[in-house]
C-alpha positions as CSV (number, residue, x, y, z in Angstrom):
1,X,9.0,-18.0,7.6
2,X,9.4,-18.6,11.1
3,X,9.0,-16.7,14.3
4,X,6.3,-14.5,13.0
5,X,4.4,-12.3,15.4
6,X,0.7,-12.6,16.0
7,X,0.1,-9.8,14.0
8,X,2.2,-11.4,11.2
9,X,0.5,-15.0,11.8
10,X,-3.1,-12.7,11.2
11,X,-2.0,-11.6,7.9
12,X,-0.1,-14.9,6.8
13,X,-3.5,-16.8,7.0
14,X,-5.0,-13.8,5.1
15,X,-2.6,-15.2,2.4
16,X,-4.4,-18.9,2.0
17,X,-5.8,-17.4,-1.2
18,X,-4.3,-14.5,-3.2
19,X,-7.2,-11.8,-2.3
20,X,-5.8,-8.7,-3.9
21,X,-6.9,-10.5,-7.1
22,X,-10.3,-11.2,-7.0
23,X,-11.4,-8.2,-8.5
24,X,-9.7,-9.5,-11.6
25,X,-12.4,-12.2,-11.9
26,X,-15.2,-11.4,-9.7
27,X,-17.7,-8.6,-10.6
28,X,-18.8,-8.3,-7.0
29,X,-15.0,-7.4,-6.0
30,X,-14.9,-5.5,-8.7
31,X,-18.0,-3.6,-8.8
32,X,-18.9,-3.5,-4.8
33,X,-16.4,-4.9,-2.5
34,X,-12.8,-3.4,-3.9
35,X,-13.7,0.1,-5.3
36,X,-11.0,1.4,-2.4
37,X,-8.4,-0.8,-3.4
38,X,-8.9,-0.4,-7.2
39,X,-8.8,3.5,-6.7
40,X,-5.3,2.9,-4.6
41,X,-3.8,0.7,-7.1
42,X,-4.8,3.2,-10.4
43,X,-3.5,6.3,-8.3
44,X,0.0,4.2,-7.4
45,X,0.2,3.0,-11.2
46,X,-0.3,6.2,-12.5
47,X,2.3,8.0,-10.6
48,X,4.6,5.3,-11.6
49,X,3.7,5.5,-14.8
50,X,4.3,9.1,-15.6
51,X,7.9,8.9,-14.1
52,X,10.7,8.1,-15.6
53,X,11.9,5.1,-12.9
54,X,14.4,2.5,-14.3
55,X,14.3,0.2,-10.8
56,X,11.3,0.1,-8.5
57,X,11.3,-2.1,-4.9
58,X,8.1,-3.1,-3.4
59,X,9.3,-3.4,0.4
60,X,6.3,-5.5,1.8
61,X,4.9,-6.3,-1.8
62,X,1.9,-9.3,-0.5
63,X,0.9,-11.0,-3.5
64,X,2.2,-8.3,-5.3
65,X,-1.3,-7.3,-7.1
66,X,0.8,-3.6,-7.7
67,X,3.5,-5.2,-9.8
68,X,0.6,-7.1,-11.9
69,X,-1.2,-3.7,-12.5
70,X,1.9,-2.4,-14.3
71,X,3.0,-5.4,-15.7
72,X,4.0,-3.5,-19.1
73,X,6.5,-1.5,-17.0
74,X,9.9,-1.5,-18.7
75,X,12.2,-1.4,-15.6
76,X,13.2,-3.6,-13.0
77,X,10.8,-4.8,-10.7
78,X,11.6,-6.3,-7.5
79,X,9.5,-7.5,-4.5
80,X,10.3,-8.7,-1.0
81,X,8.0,-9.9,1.3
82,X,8.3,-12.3,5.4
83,X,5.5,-14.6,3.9
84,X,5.9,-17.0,1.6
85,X,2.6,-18.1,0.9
86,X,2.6,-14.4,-0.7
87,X,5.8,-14.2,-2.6
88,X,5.0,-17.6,-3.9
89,X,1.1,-16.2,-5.7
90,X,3.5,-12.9,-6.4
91,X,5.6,-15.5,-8.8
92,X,2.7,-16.6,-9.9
93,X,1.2,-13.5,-11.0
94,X,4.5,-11.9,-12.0
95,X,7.3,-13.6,-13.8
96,X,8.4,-10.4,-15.2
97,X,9.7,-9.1,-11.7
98,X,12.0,-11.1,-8.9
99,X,11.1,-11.9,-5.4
100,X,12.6,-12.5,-2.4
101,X,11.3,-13.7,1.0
102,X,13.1,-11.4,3.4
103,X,11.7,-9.6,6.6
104,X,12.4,-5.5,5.7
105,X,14.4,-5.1,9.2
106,X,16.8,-7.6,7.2
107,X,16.6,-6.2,4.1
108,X,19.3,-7.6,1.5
109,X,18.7,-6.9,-2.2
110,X,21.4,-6.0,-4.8
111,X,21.7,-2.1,-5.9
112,X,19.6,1.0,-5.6
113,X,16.6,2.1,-6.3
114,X,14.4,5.2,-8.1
115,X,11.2,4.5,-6.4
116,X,10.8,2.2,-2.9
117,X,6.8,1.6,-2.4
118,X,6.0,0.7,1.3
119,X,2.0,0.6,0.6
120,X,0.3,-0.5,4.1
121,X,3.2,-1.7,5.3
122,X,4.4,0.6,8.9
123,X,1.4,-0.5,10.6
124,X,2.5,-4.0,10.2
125,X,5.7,-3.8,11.8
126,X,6.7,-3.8,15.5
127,X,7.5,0.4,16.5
128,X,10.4,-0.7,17.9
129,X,11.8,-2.3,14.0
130,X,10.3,0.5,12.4
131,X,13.4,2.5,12.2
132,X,15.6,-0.5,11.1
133,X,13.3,-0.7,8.4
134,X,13.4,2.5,7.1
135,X,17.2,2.6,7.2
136,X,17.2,-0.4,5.3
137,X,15.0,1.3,2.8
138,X,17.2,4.6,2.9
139,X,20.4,2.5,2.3
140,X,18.7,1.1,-0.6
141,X,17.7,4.3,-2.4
142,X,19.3,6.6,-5.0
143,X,20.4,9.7,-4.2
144,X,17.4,11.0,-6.4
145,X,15.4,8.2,-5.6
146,X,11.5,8.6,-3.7
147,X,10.0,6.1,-1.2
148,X,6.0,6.8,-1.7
149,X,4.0,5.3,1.6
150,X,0.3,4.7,2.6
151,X,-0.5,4.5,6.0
152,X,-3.8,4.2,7.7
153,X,-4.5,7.3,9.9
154,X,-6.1,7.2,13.3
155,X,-9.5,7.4,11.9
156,X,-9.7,4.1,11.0
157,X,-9.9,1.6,14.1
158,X,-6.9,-0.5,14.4
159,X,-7.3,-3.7,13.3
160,X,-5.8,-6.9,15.2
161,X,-2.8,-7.6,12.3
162,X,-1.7,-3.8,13.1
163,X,0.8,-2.6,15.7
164,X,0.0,1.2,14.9
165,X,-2.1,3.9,13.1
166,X,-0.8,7.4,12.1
167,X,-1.3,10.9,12.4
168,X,0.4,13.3,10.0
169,X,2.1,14.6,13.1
170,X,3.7,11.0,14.3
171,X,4.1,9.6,10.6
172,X,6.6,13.1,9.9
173,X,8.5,12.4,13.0
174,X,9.0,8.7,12.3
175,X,10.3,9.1,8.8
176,X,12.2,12.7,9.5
177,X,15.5,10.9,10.6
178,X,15.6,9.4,7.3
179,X,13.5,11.1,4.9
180,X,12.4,14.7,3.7
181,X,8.9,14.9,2.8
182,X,7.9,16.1,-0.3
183,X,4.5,15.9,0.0
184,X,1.9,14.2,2.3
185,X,-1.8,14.0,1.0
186,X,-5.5,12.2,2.3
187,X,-6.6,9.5,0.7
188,X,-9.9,7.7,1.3
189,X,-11.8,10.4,2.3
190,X,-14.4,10.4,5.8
191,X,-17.4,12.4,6.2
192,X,-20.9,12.9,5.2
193,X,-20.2,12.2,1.4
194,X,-18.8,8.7,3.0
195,X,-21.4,8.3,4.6
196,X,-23.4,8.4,1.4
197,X,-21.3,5.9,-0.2
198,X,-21.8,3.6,2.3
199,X,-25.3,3.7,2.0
200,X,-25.3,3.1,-1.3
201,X,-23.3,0.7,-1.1
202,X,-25.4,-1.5,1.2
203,X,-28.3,-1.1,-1.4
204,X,-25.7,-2.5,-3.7
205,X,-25.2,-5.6,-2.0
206,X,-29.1,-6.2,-1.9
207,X,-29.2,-5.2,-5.6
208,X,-26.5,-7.4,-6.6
209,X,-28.0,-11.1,-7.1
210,X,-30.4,-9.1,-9.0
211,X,-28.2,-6.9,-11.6
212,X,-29.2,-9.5,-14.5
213,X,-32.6,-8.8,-14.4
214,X,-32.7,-5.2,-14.0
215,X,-30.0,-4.4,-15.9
216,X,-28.4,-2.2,-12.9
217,X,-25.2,-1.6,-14.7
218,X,-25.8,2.0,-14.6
219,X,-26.2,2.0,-10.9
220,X,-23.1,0.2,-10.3
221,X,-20.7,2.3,-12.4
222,X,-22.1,5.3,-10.6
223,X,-21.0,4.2,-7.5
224,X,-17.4,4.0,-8.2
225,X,-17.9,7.1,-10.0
226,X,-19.0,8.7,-7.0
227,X,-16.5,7.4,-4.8
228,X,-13.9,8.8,-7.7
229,X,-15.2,12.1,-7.3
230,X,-15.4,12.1,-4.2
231,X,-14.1,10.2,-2.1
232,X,-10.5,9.0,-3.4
233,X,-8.4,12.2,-2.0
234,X,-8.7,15.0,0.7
235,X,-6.8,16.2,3.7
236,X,-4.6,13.8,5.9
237,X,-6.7,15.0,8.3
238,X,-10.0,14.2,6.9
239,X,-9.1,10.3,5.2
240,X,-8.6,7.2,6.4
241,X,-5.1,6.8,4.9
242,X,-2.0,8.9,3.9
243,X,-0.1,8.9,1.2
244,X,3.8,10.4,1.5
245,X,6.3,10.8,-1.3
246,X,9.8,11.6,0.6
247,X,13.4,11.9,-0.3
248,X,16.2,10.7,0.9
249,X,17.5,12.6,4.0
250,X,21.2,12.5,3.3
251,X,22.5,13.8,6.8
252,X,20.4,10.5,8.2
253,X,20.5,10.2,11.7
254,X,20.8,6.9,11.9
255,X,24.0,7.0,10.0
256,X,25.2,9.1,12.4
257,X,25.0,6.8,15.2
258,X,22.5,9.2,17.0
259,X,19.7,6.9,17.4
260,X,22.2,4.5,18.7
261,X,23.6,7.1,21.3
């Protein structure tokens, strides 16, 4: 796609390889370097899972690693994403769900939806877009529908490919004209216990090329579990990201005209 931002071109070149799969095939993903992301992905599967959604959209879907961890789904499964190097791994991965290479302000998929996901997807888009987006998204859900959304919060340093990080205060006030929160939560957890974590973690990567040898499987599953236990949720406050569930604000502002006054 053209015109991309800097920001954007930063995460397009991410996309020269289909990242959010390695895990699939490499232990030391798997094991050491994605036990953050494989803890997001199983607590966004599982909510999924144990609803009763019949049409889910992944606004800013990537490579669409999501889609490919609920593959067995029965719904309808659609993805859009600006980059095309990631919607074209996302077919790839996923021929059981659509995709469409679409910036979100633009947003122009067929019918309504029970569940939107916009997973690490507000920090990537210019403040000023951010409410086009997520009237796009609100013209695009049911009446009953949910948007769930992950945000870093301003603990965690803002990286070069993102415009914005989020407190619970600014994150409620962007999505109020357009959404009612039902619930806002922490996930990936700060603090001394991360600290801990970390730590181990570094004597993982030294114990690594040596797992064979010393048979350190033990080790290794104990770090995940310990970042399970302890690390995966907590208050907004006290994580480096936020999960949101809202609903759709019917008396949107935006439909109003007020933003527009």
């Amino acid at each position: 796609m053209k015109n991309l931002t800097e920001e954007q071109r930063d995460q397009e070149d991410l996309y020269s390889f289909p990242y959010h799969y390695l895990d699939l095939k490499s232990d030391e993903h798997r094991l050491l370097l994605r036990i953050e992301g494989i803890a997001k992905l199983r607590l966004i599967r599982d909510y999924i899972l144990k609803n009763n959604f019949k049409r889910i959209l992944d606004a800013g879907c990537g490579d669409a690693r999501l889609f490919h961890e609920i593959k067995d789904f029965n719904g309808e499964l659609v993805g859009v994403d600006y980059s095309e190097r990631a919607i074209g791994f996302a077919k790839v991965f996923n021929p059981h769900a659509e995709f469409y290479c679409q910036r979100l302000e633009e947003l122009n998929v067929e019918g309504l939806y029970d569940c939107i996901l916009l997973i690490d997807i507000l920090e990537h888009i210019v403040p000023e877009q951010v409410p086009k987006v997520l009237s796009a998204l609100h013209n695009n859900l049911n009446d009953g529908g949910v948007v769930l959304i992950d945000v870093p919060t301003t603990k965690t340093p803002l990286e070069p490919k993102h415009y914005q990080h989020f407190s619970k205060e600014a994150l409620s006030d962007t999505l109020k004209p357009f959404f009612v929160i039902e619930g806002i939560s922490g996930r990936n957890k700060a603090g001394s216990r991360r600290k801990i974590f970390n730590a181990l973690r570094r004597l993982g990567n030294l114990l690594y090329p040596l797992r064979g040898k010393l048979r350190l499987t033990c080790f290794f599953d104990f770090l995940t579990a310990y970042y399970n236990k302890h690390l995966v949720a907590g208050e907004p406050d006290e994580c480096y990201n936020m999960v949101v569930i809202c609903k759709k604000n019917k008396a949107s502002a935006f439909e109003n005209n007020t933003l527009n006054a």
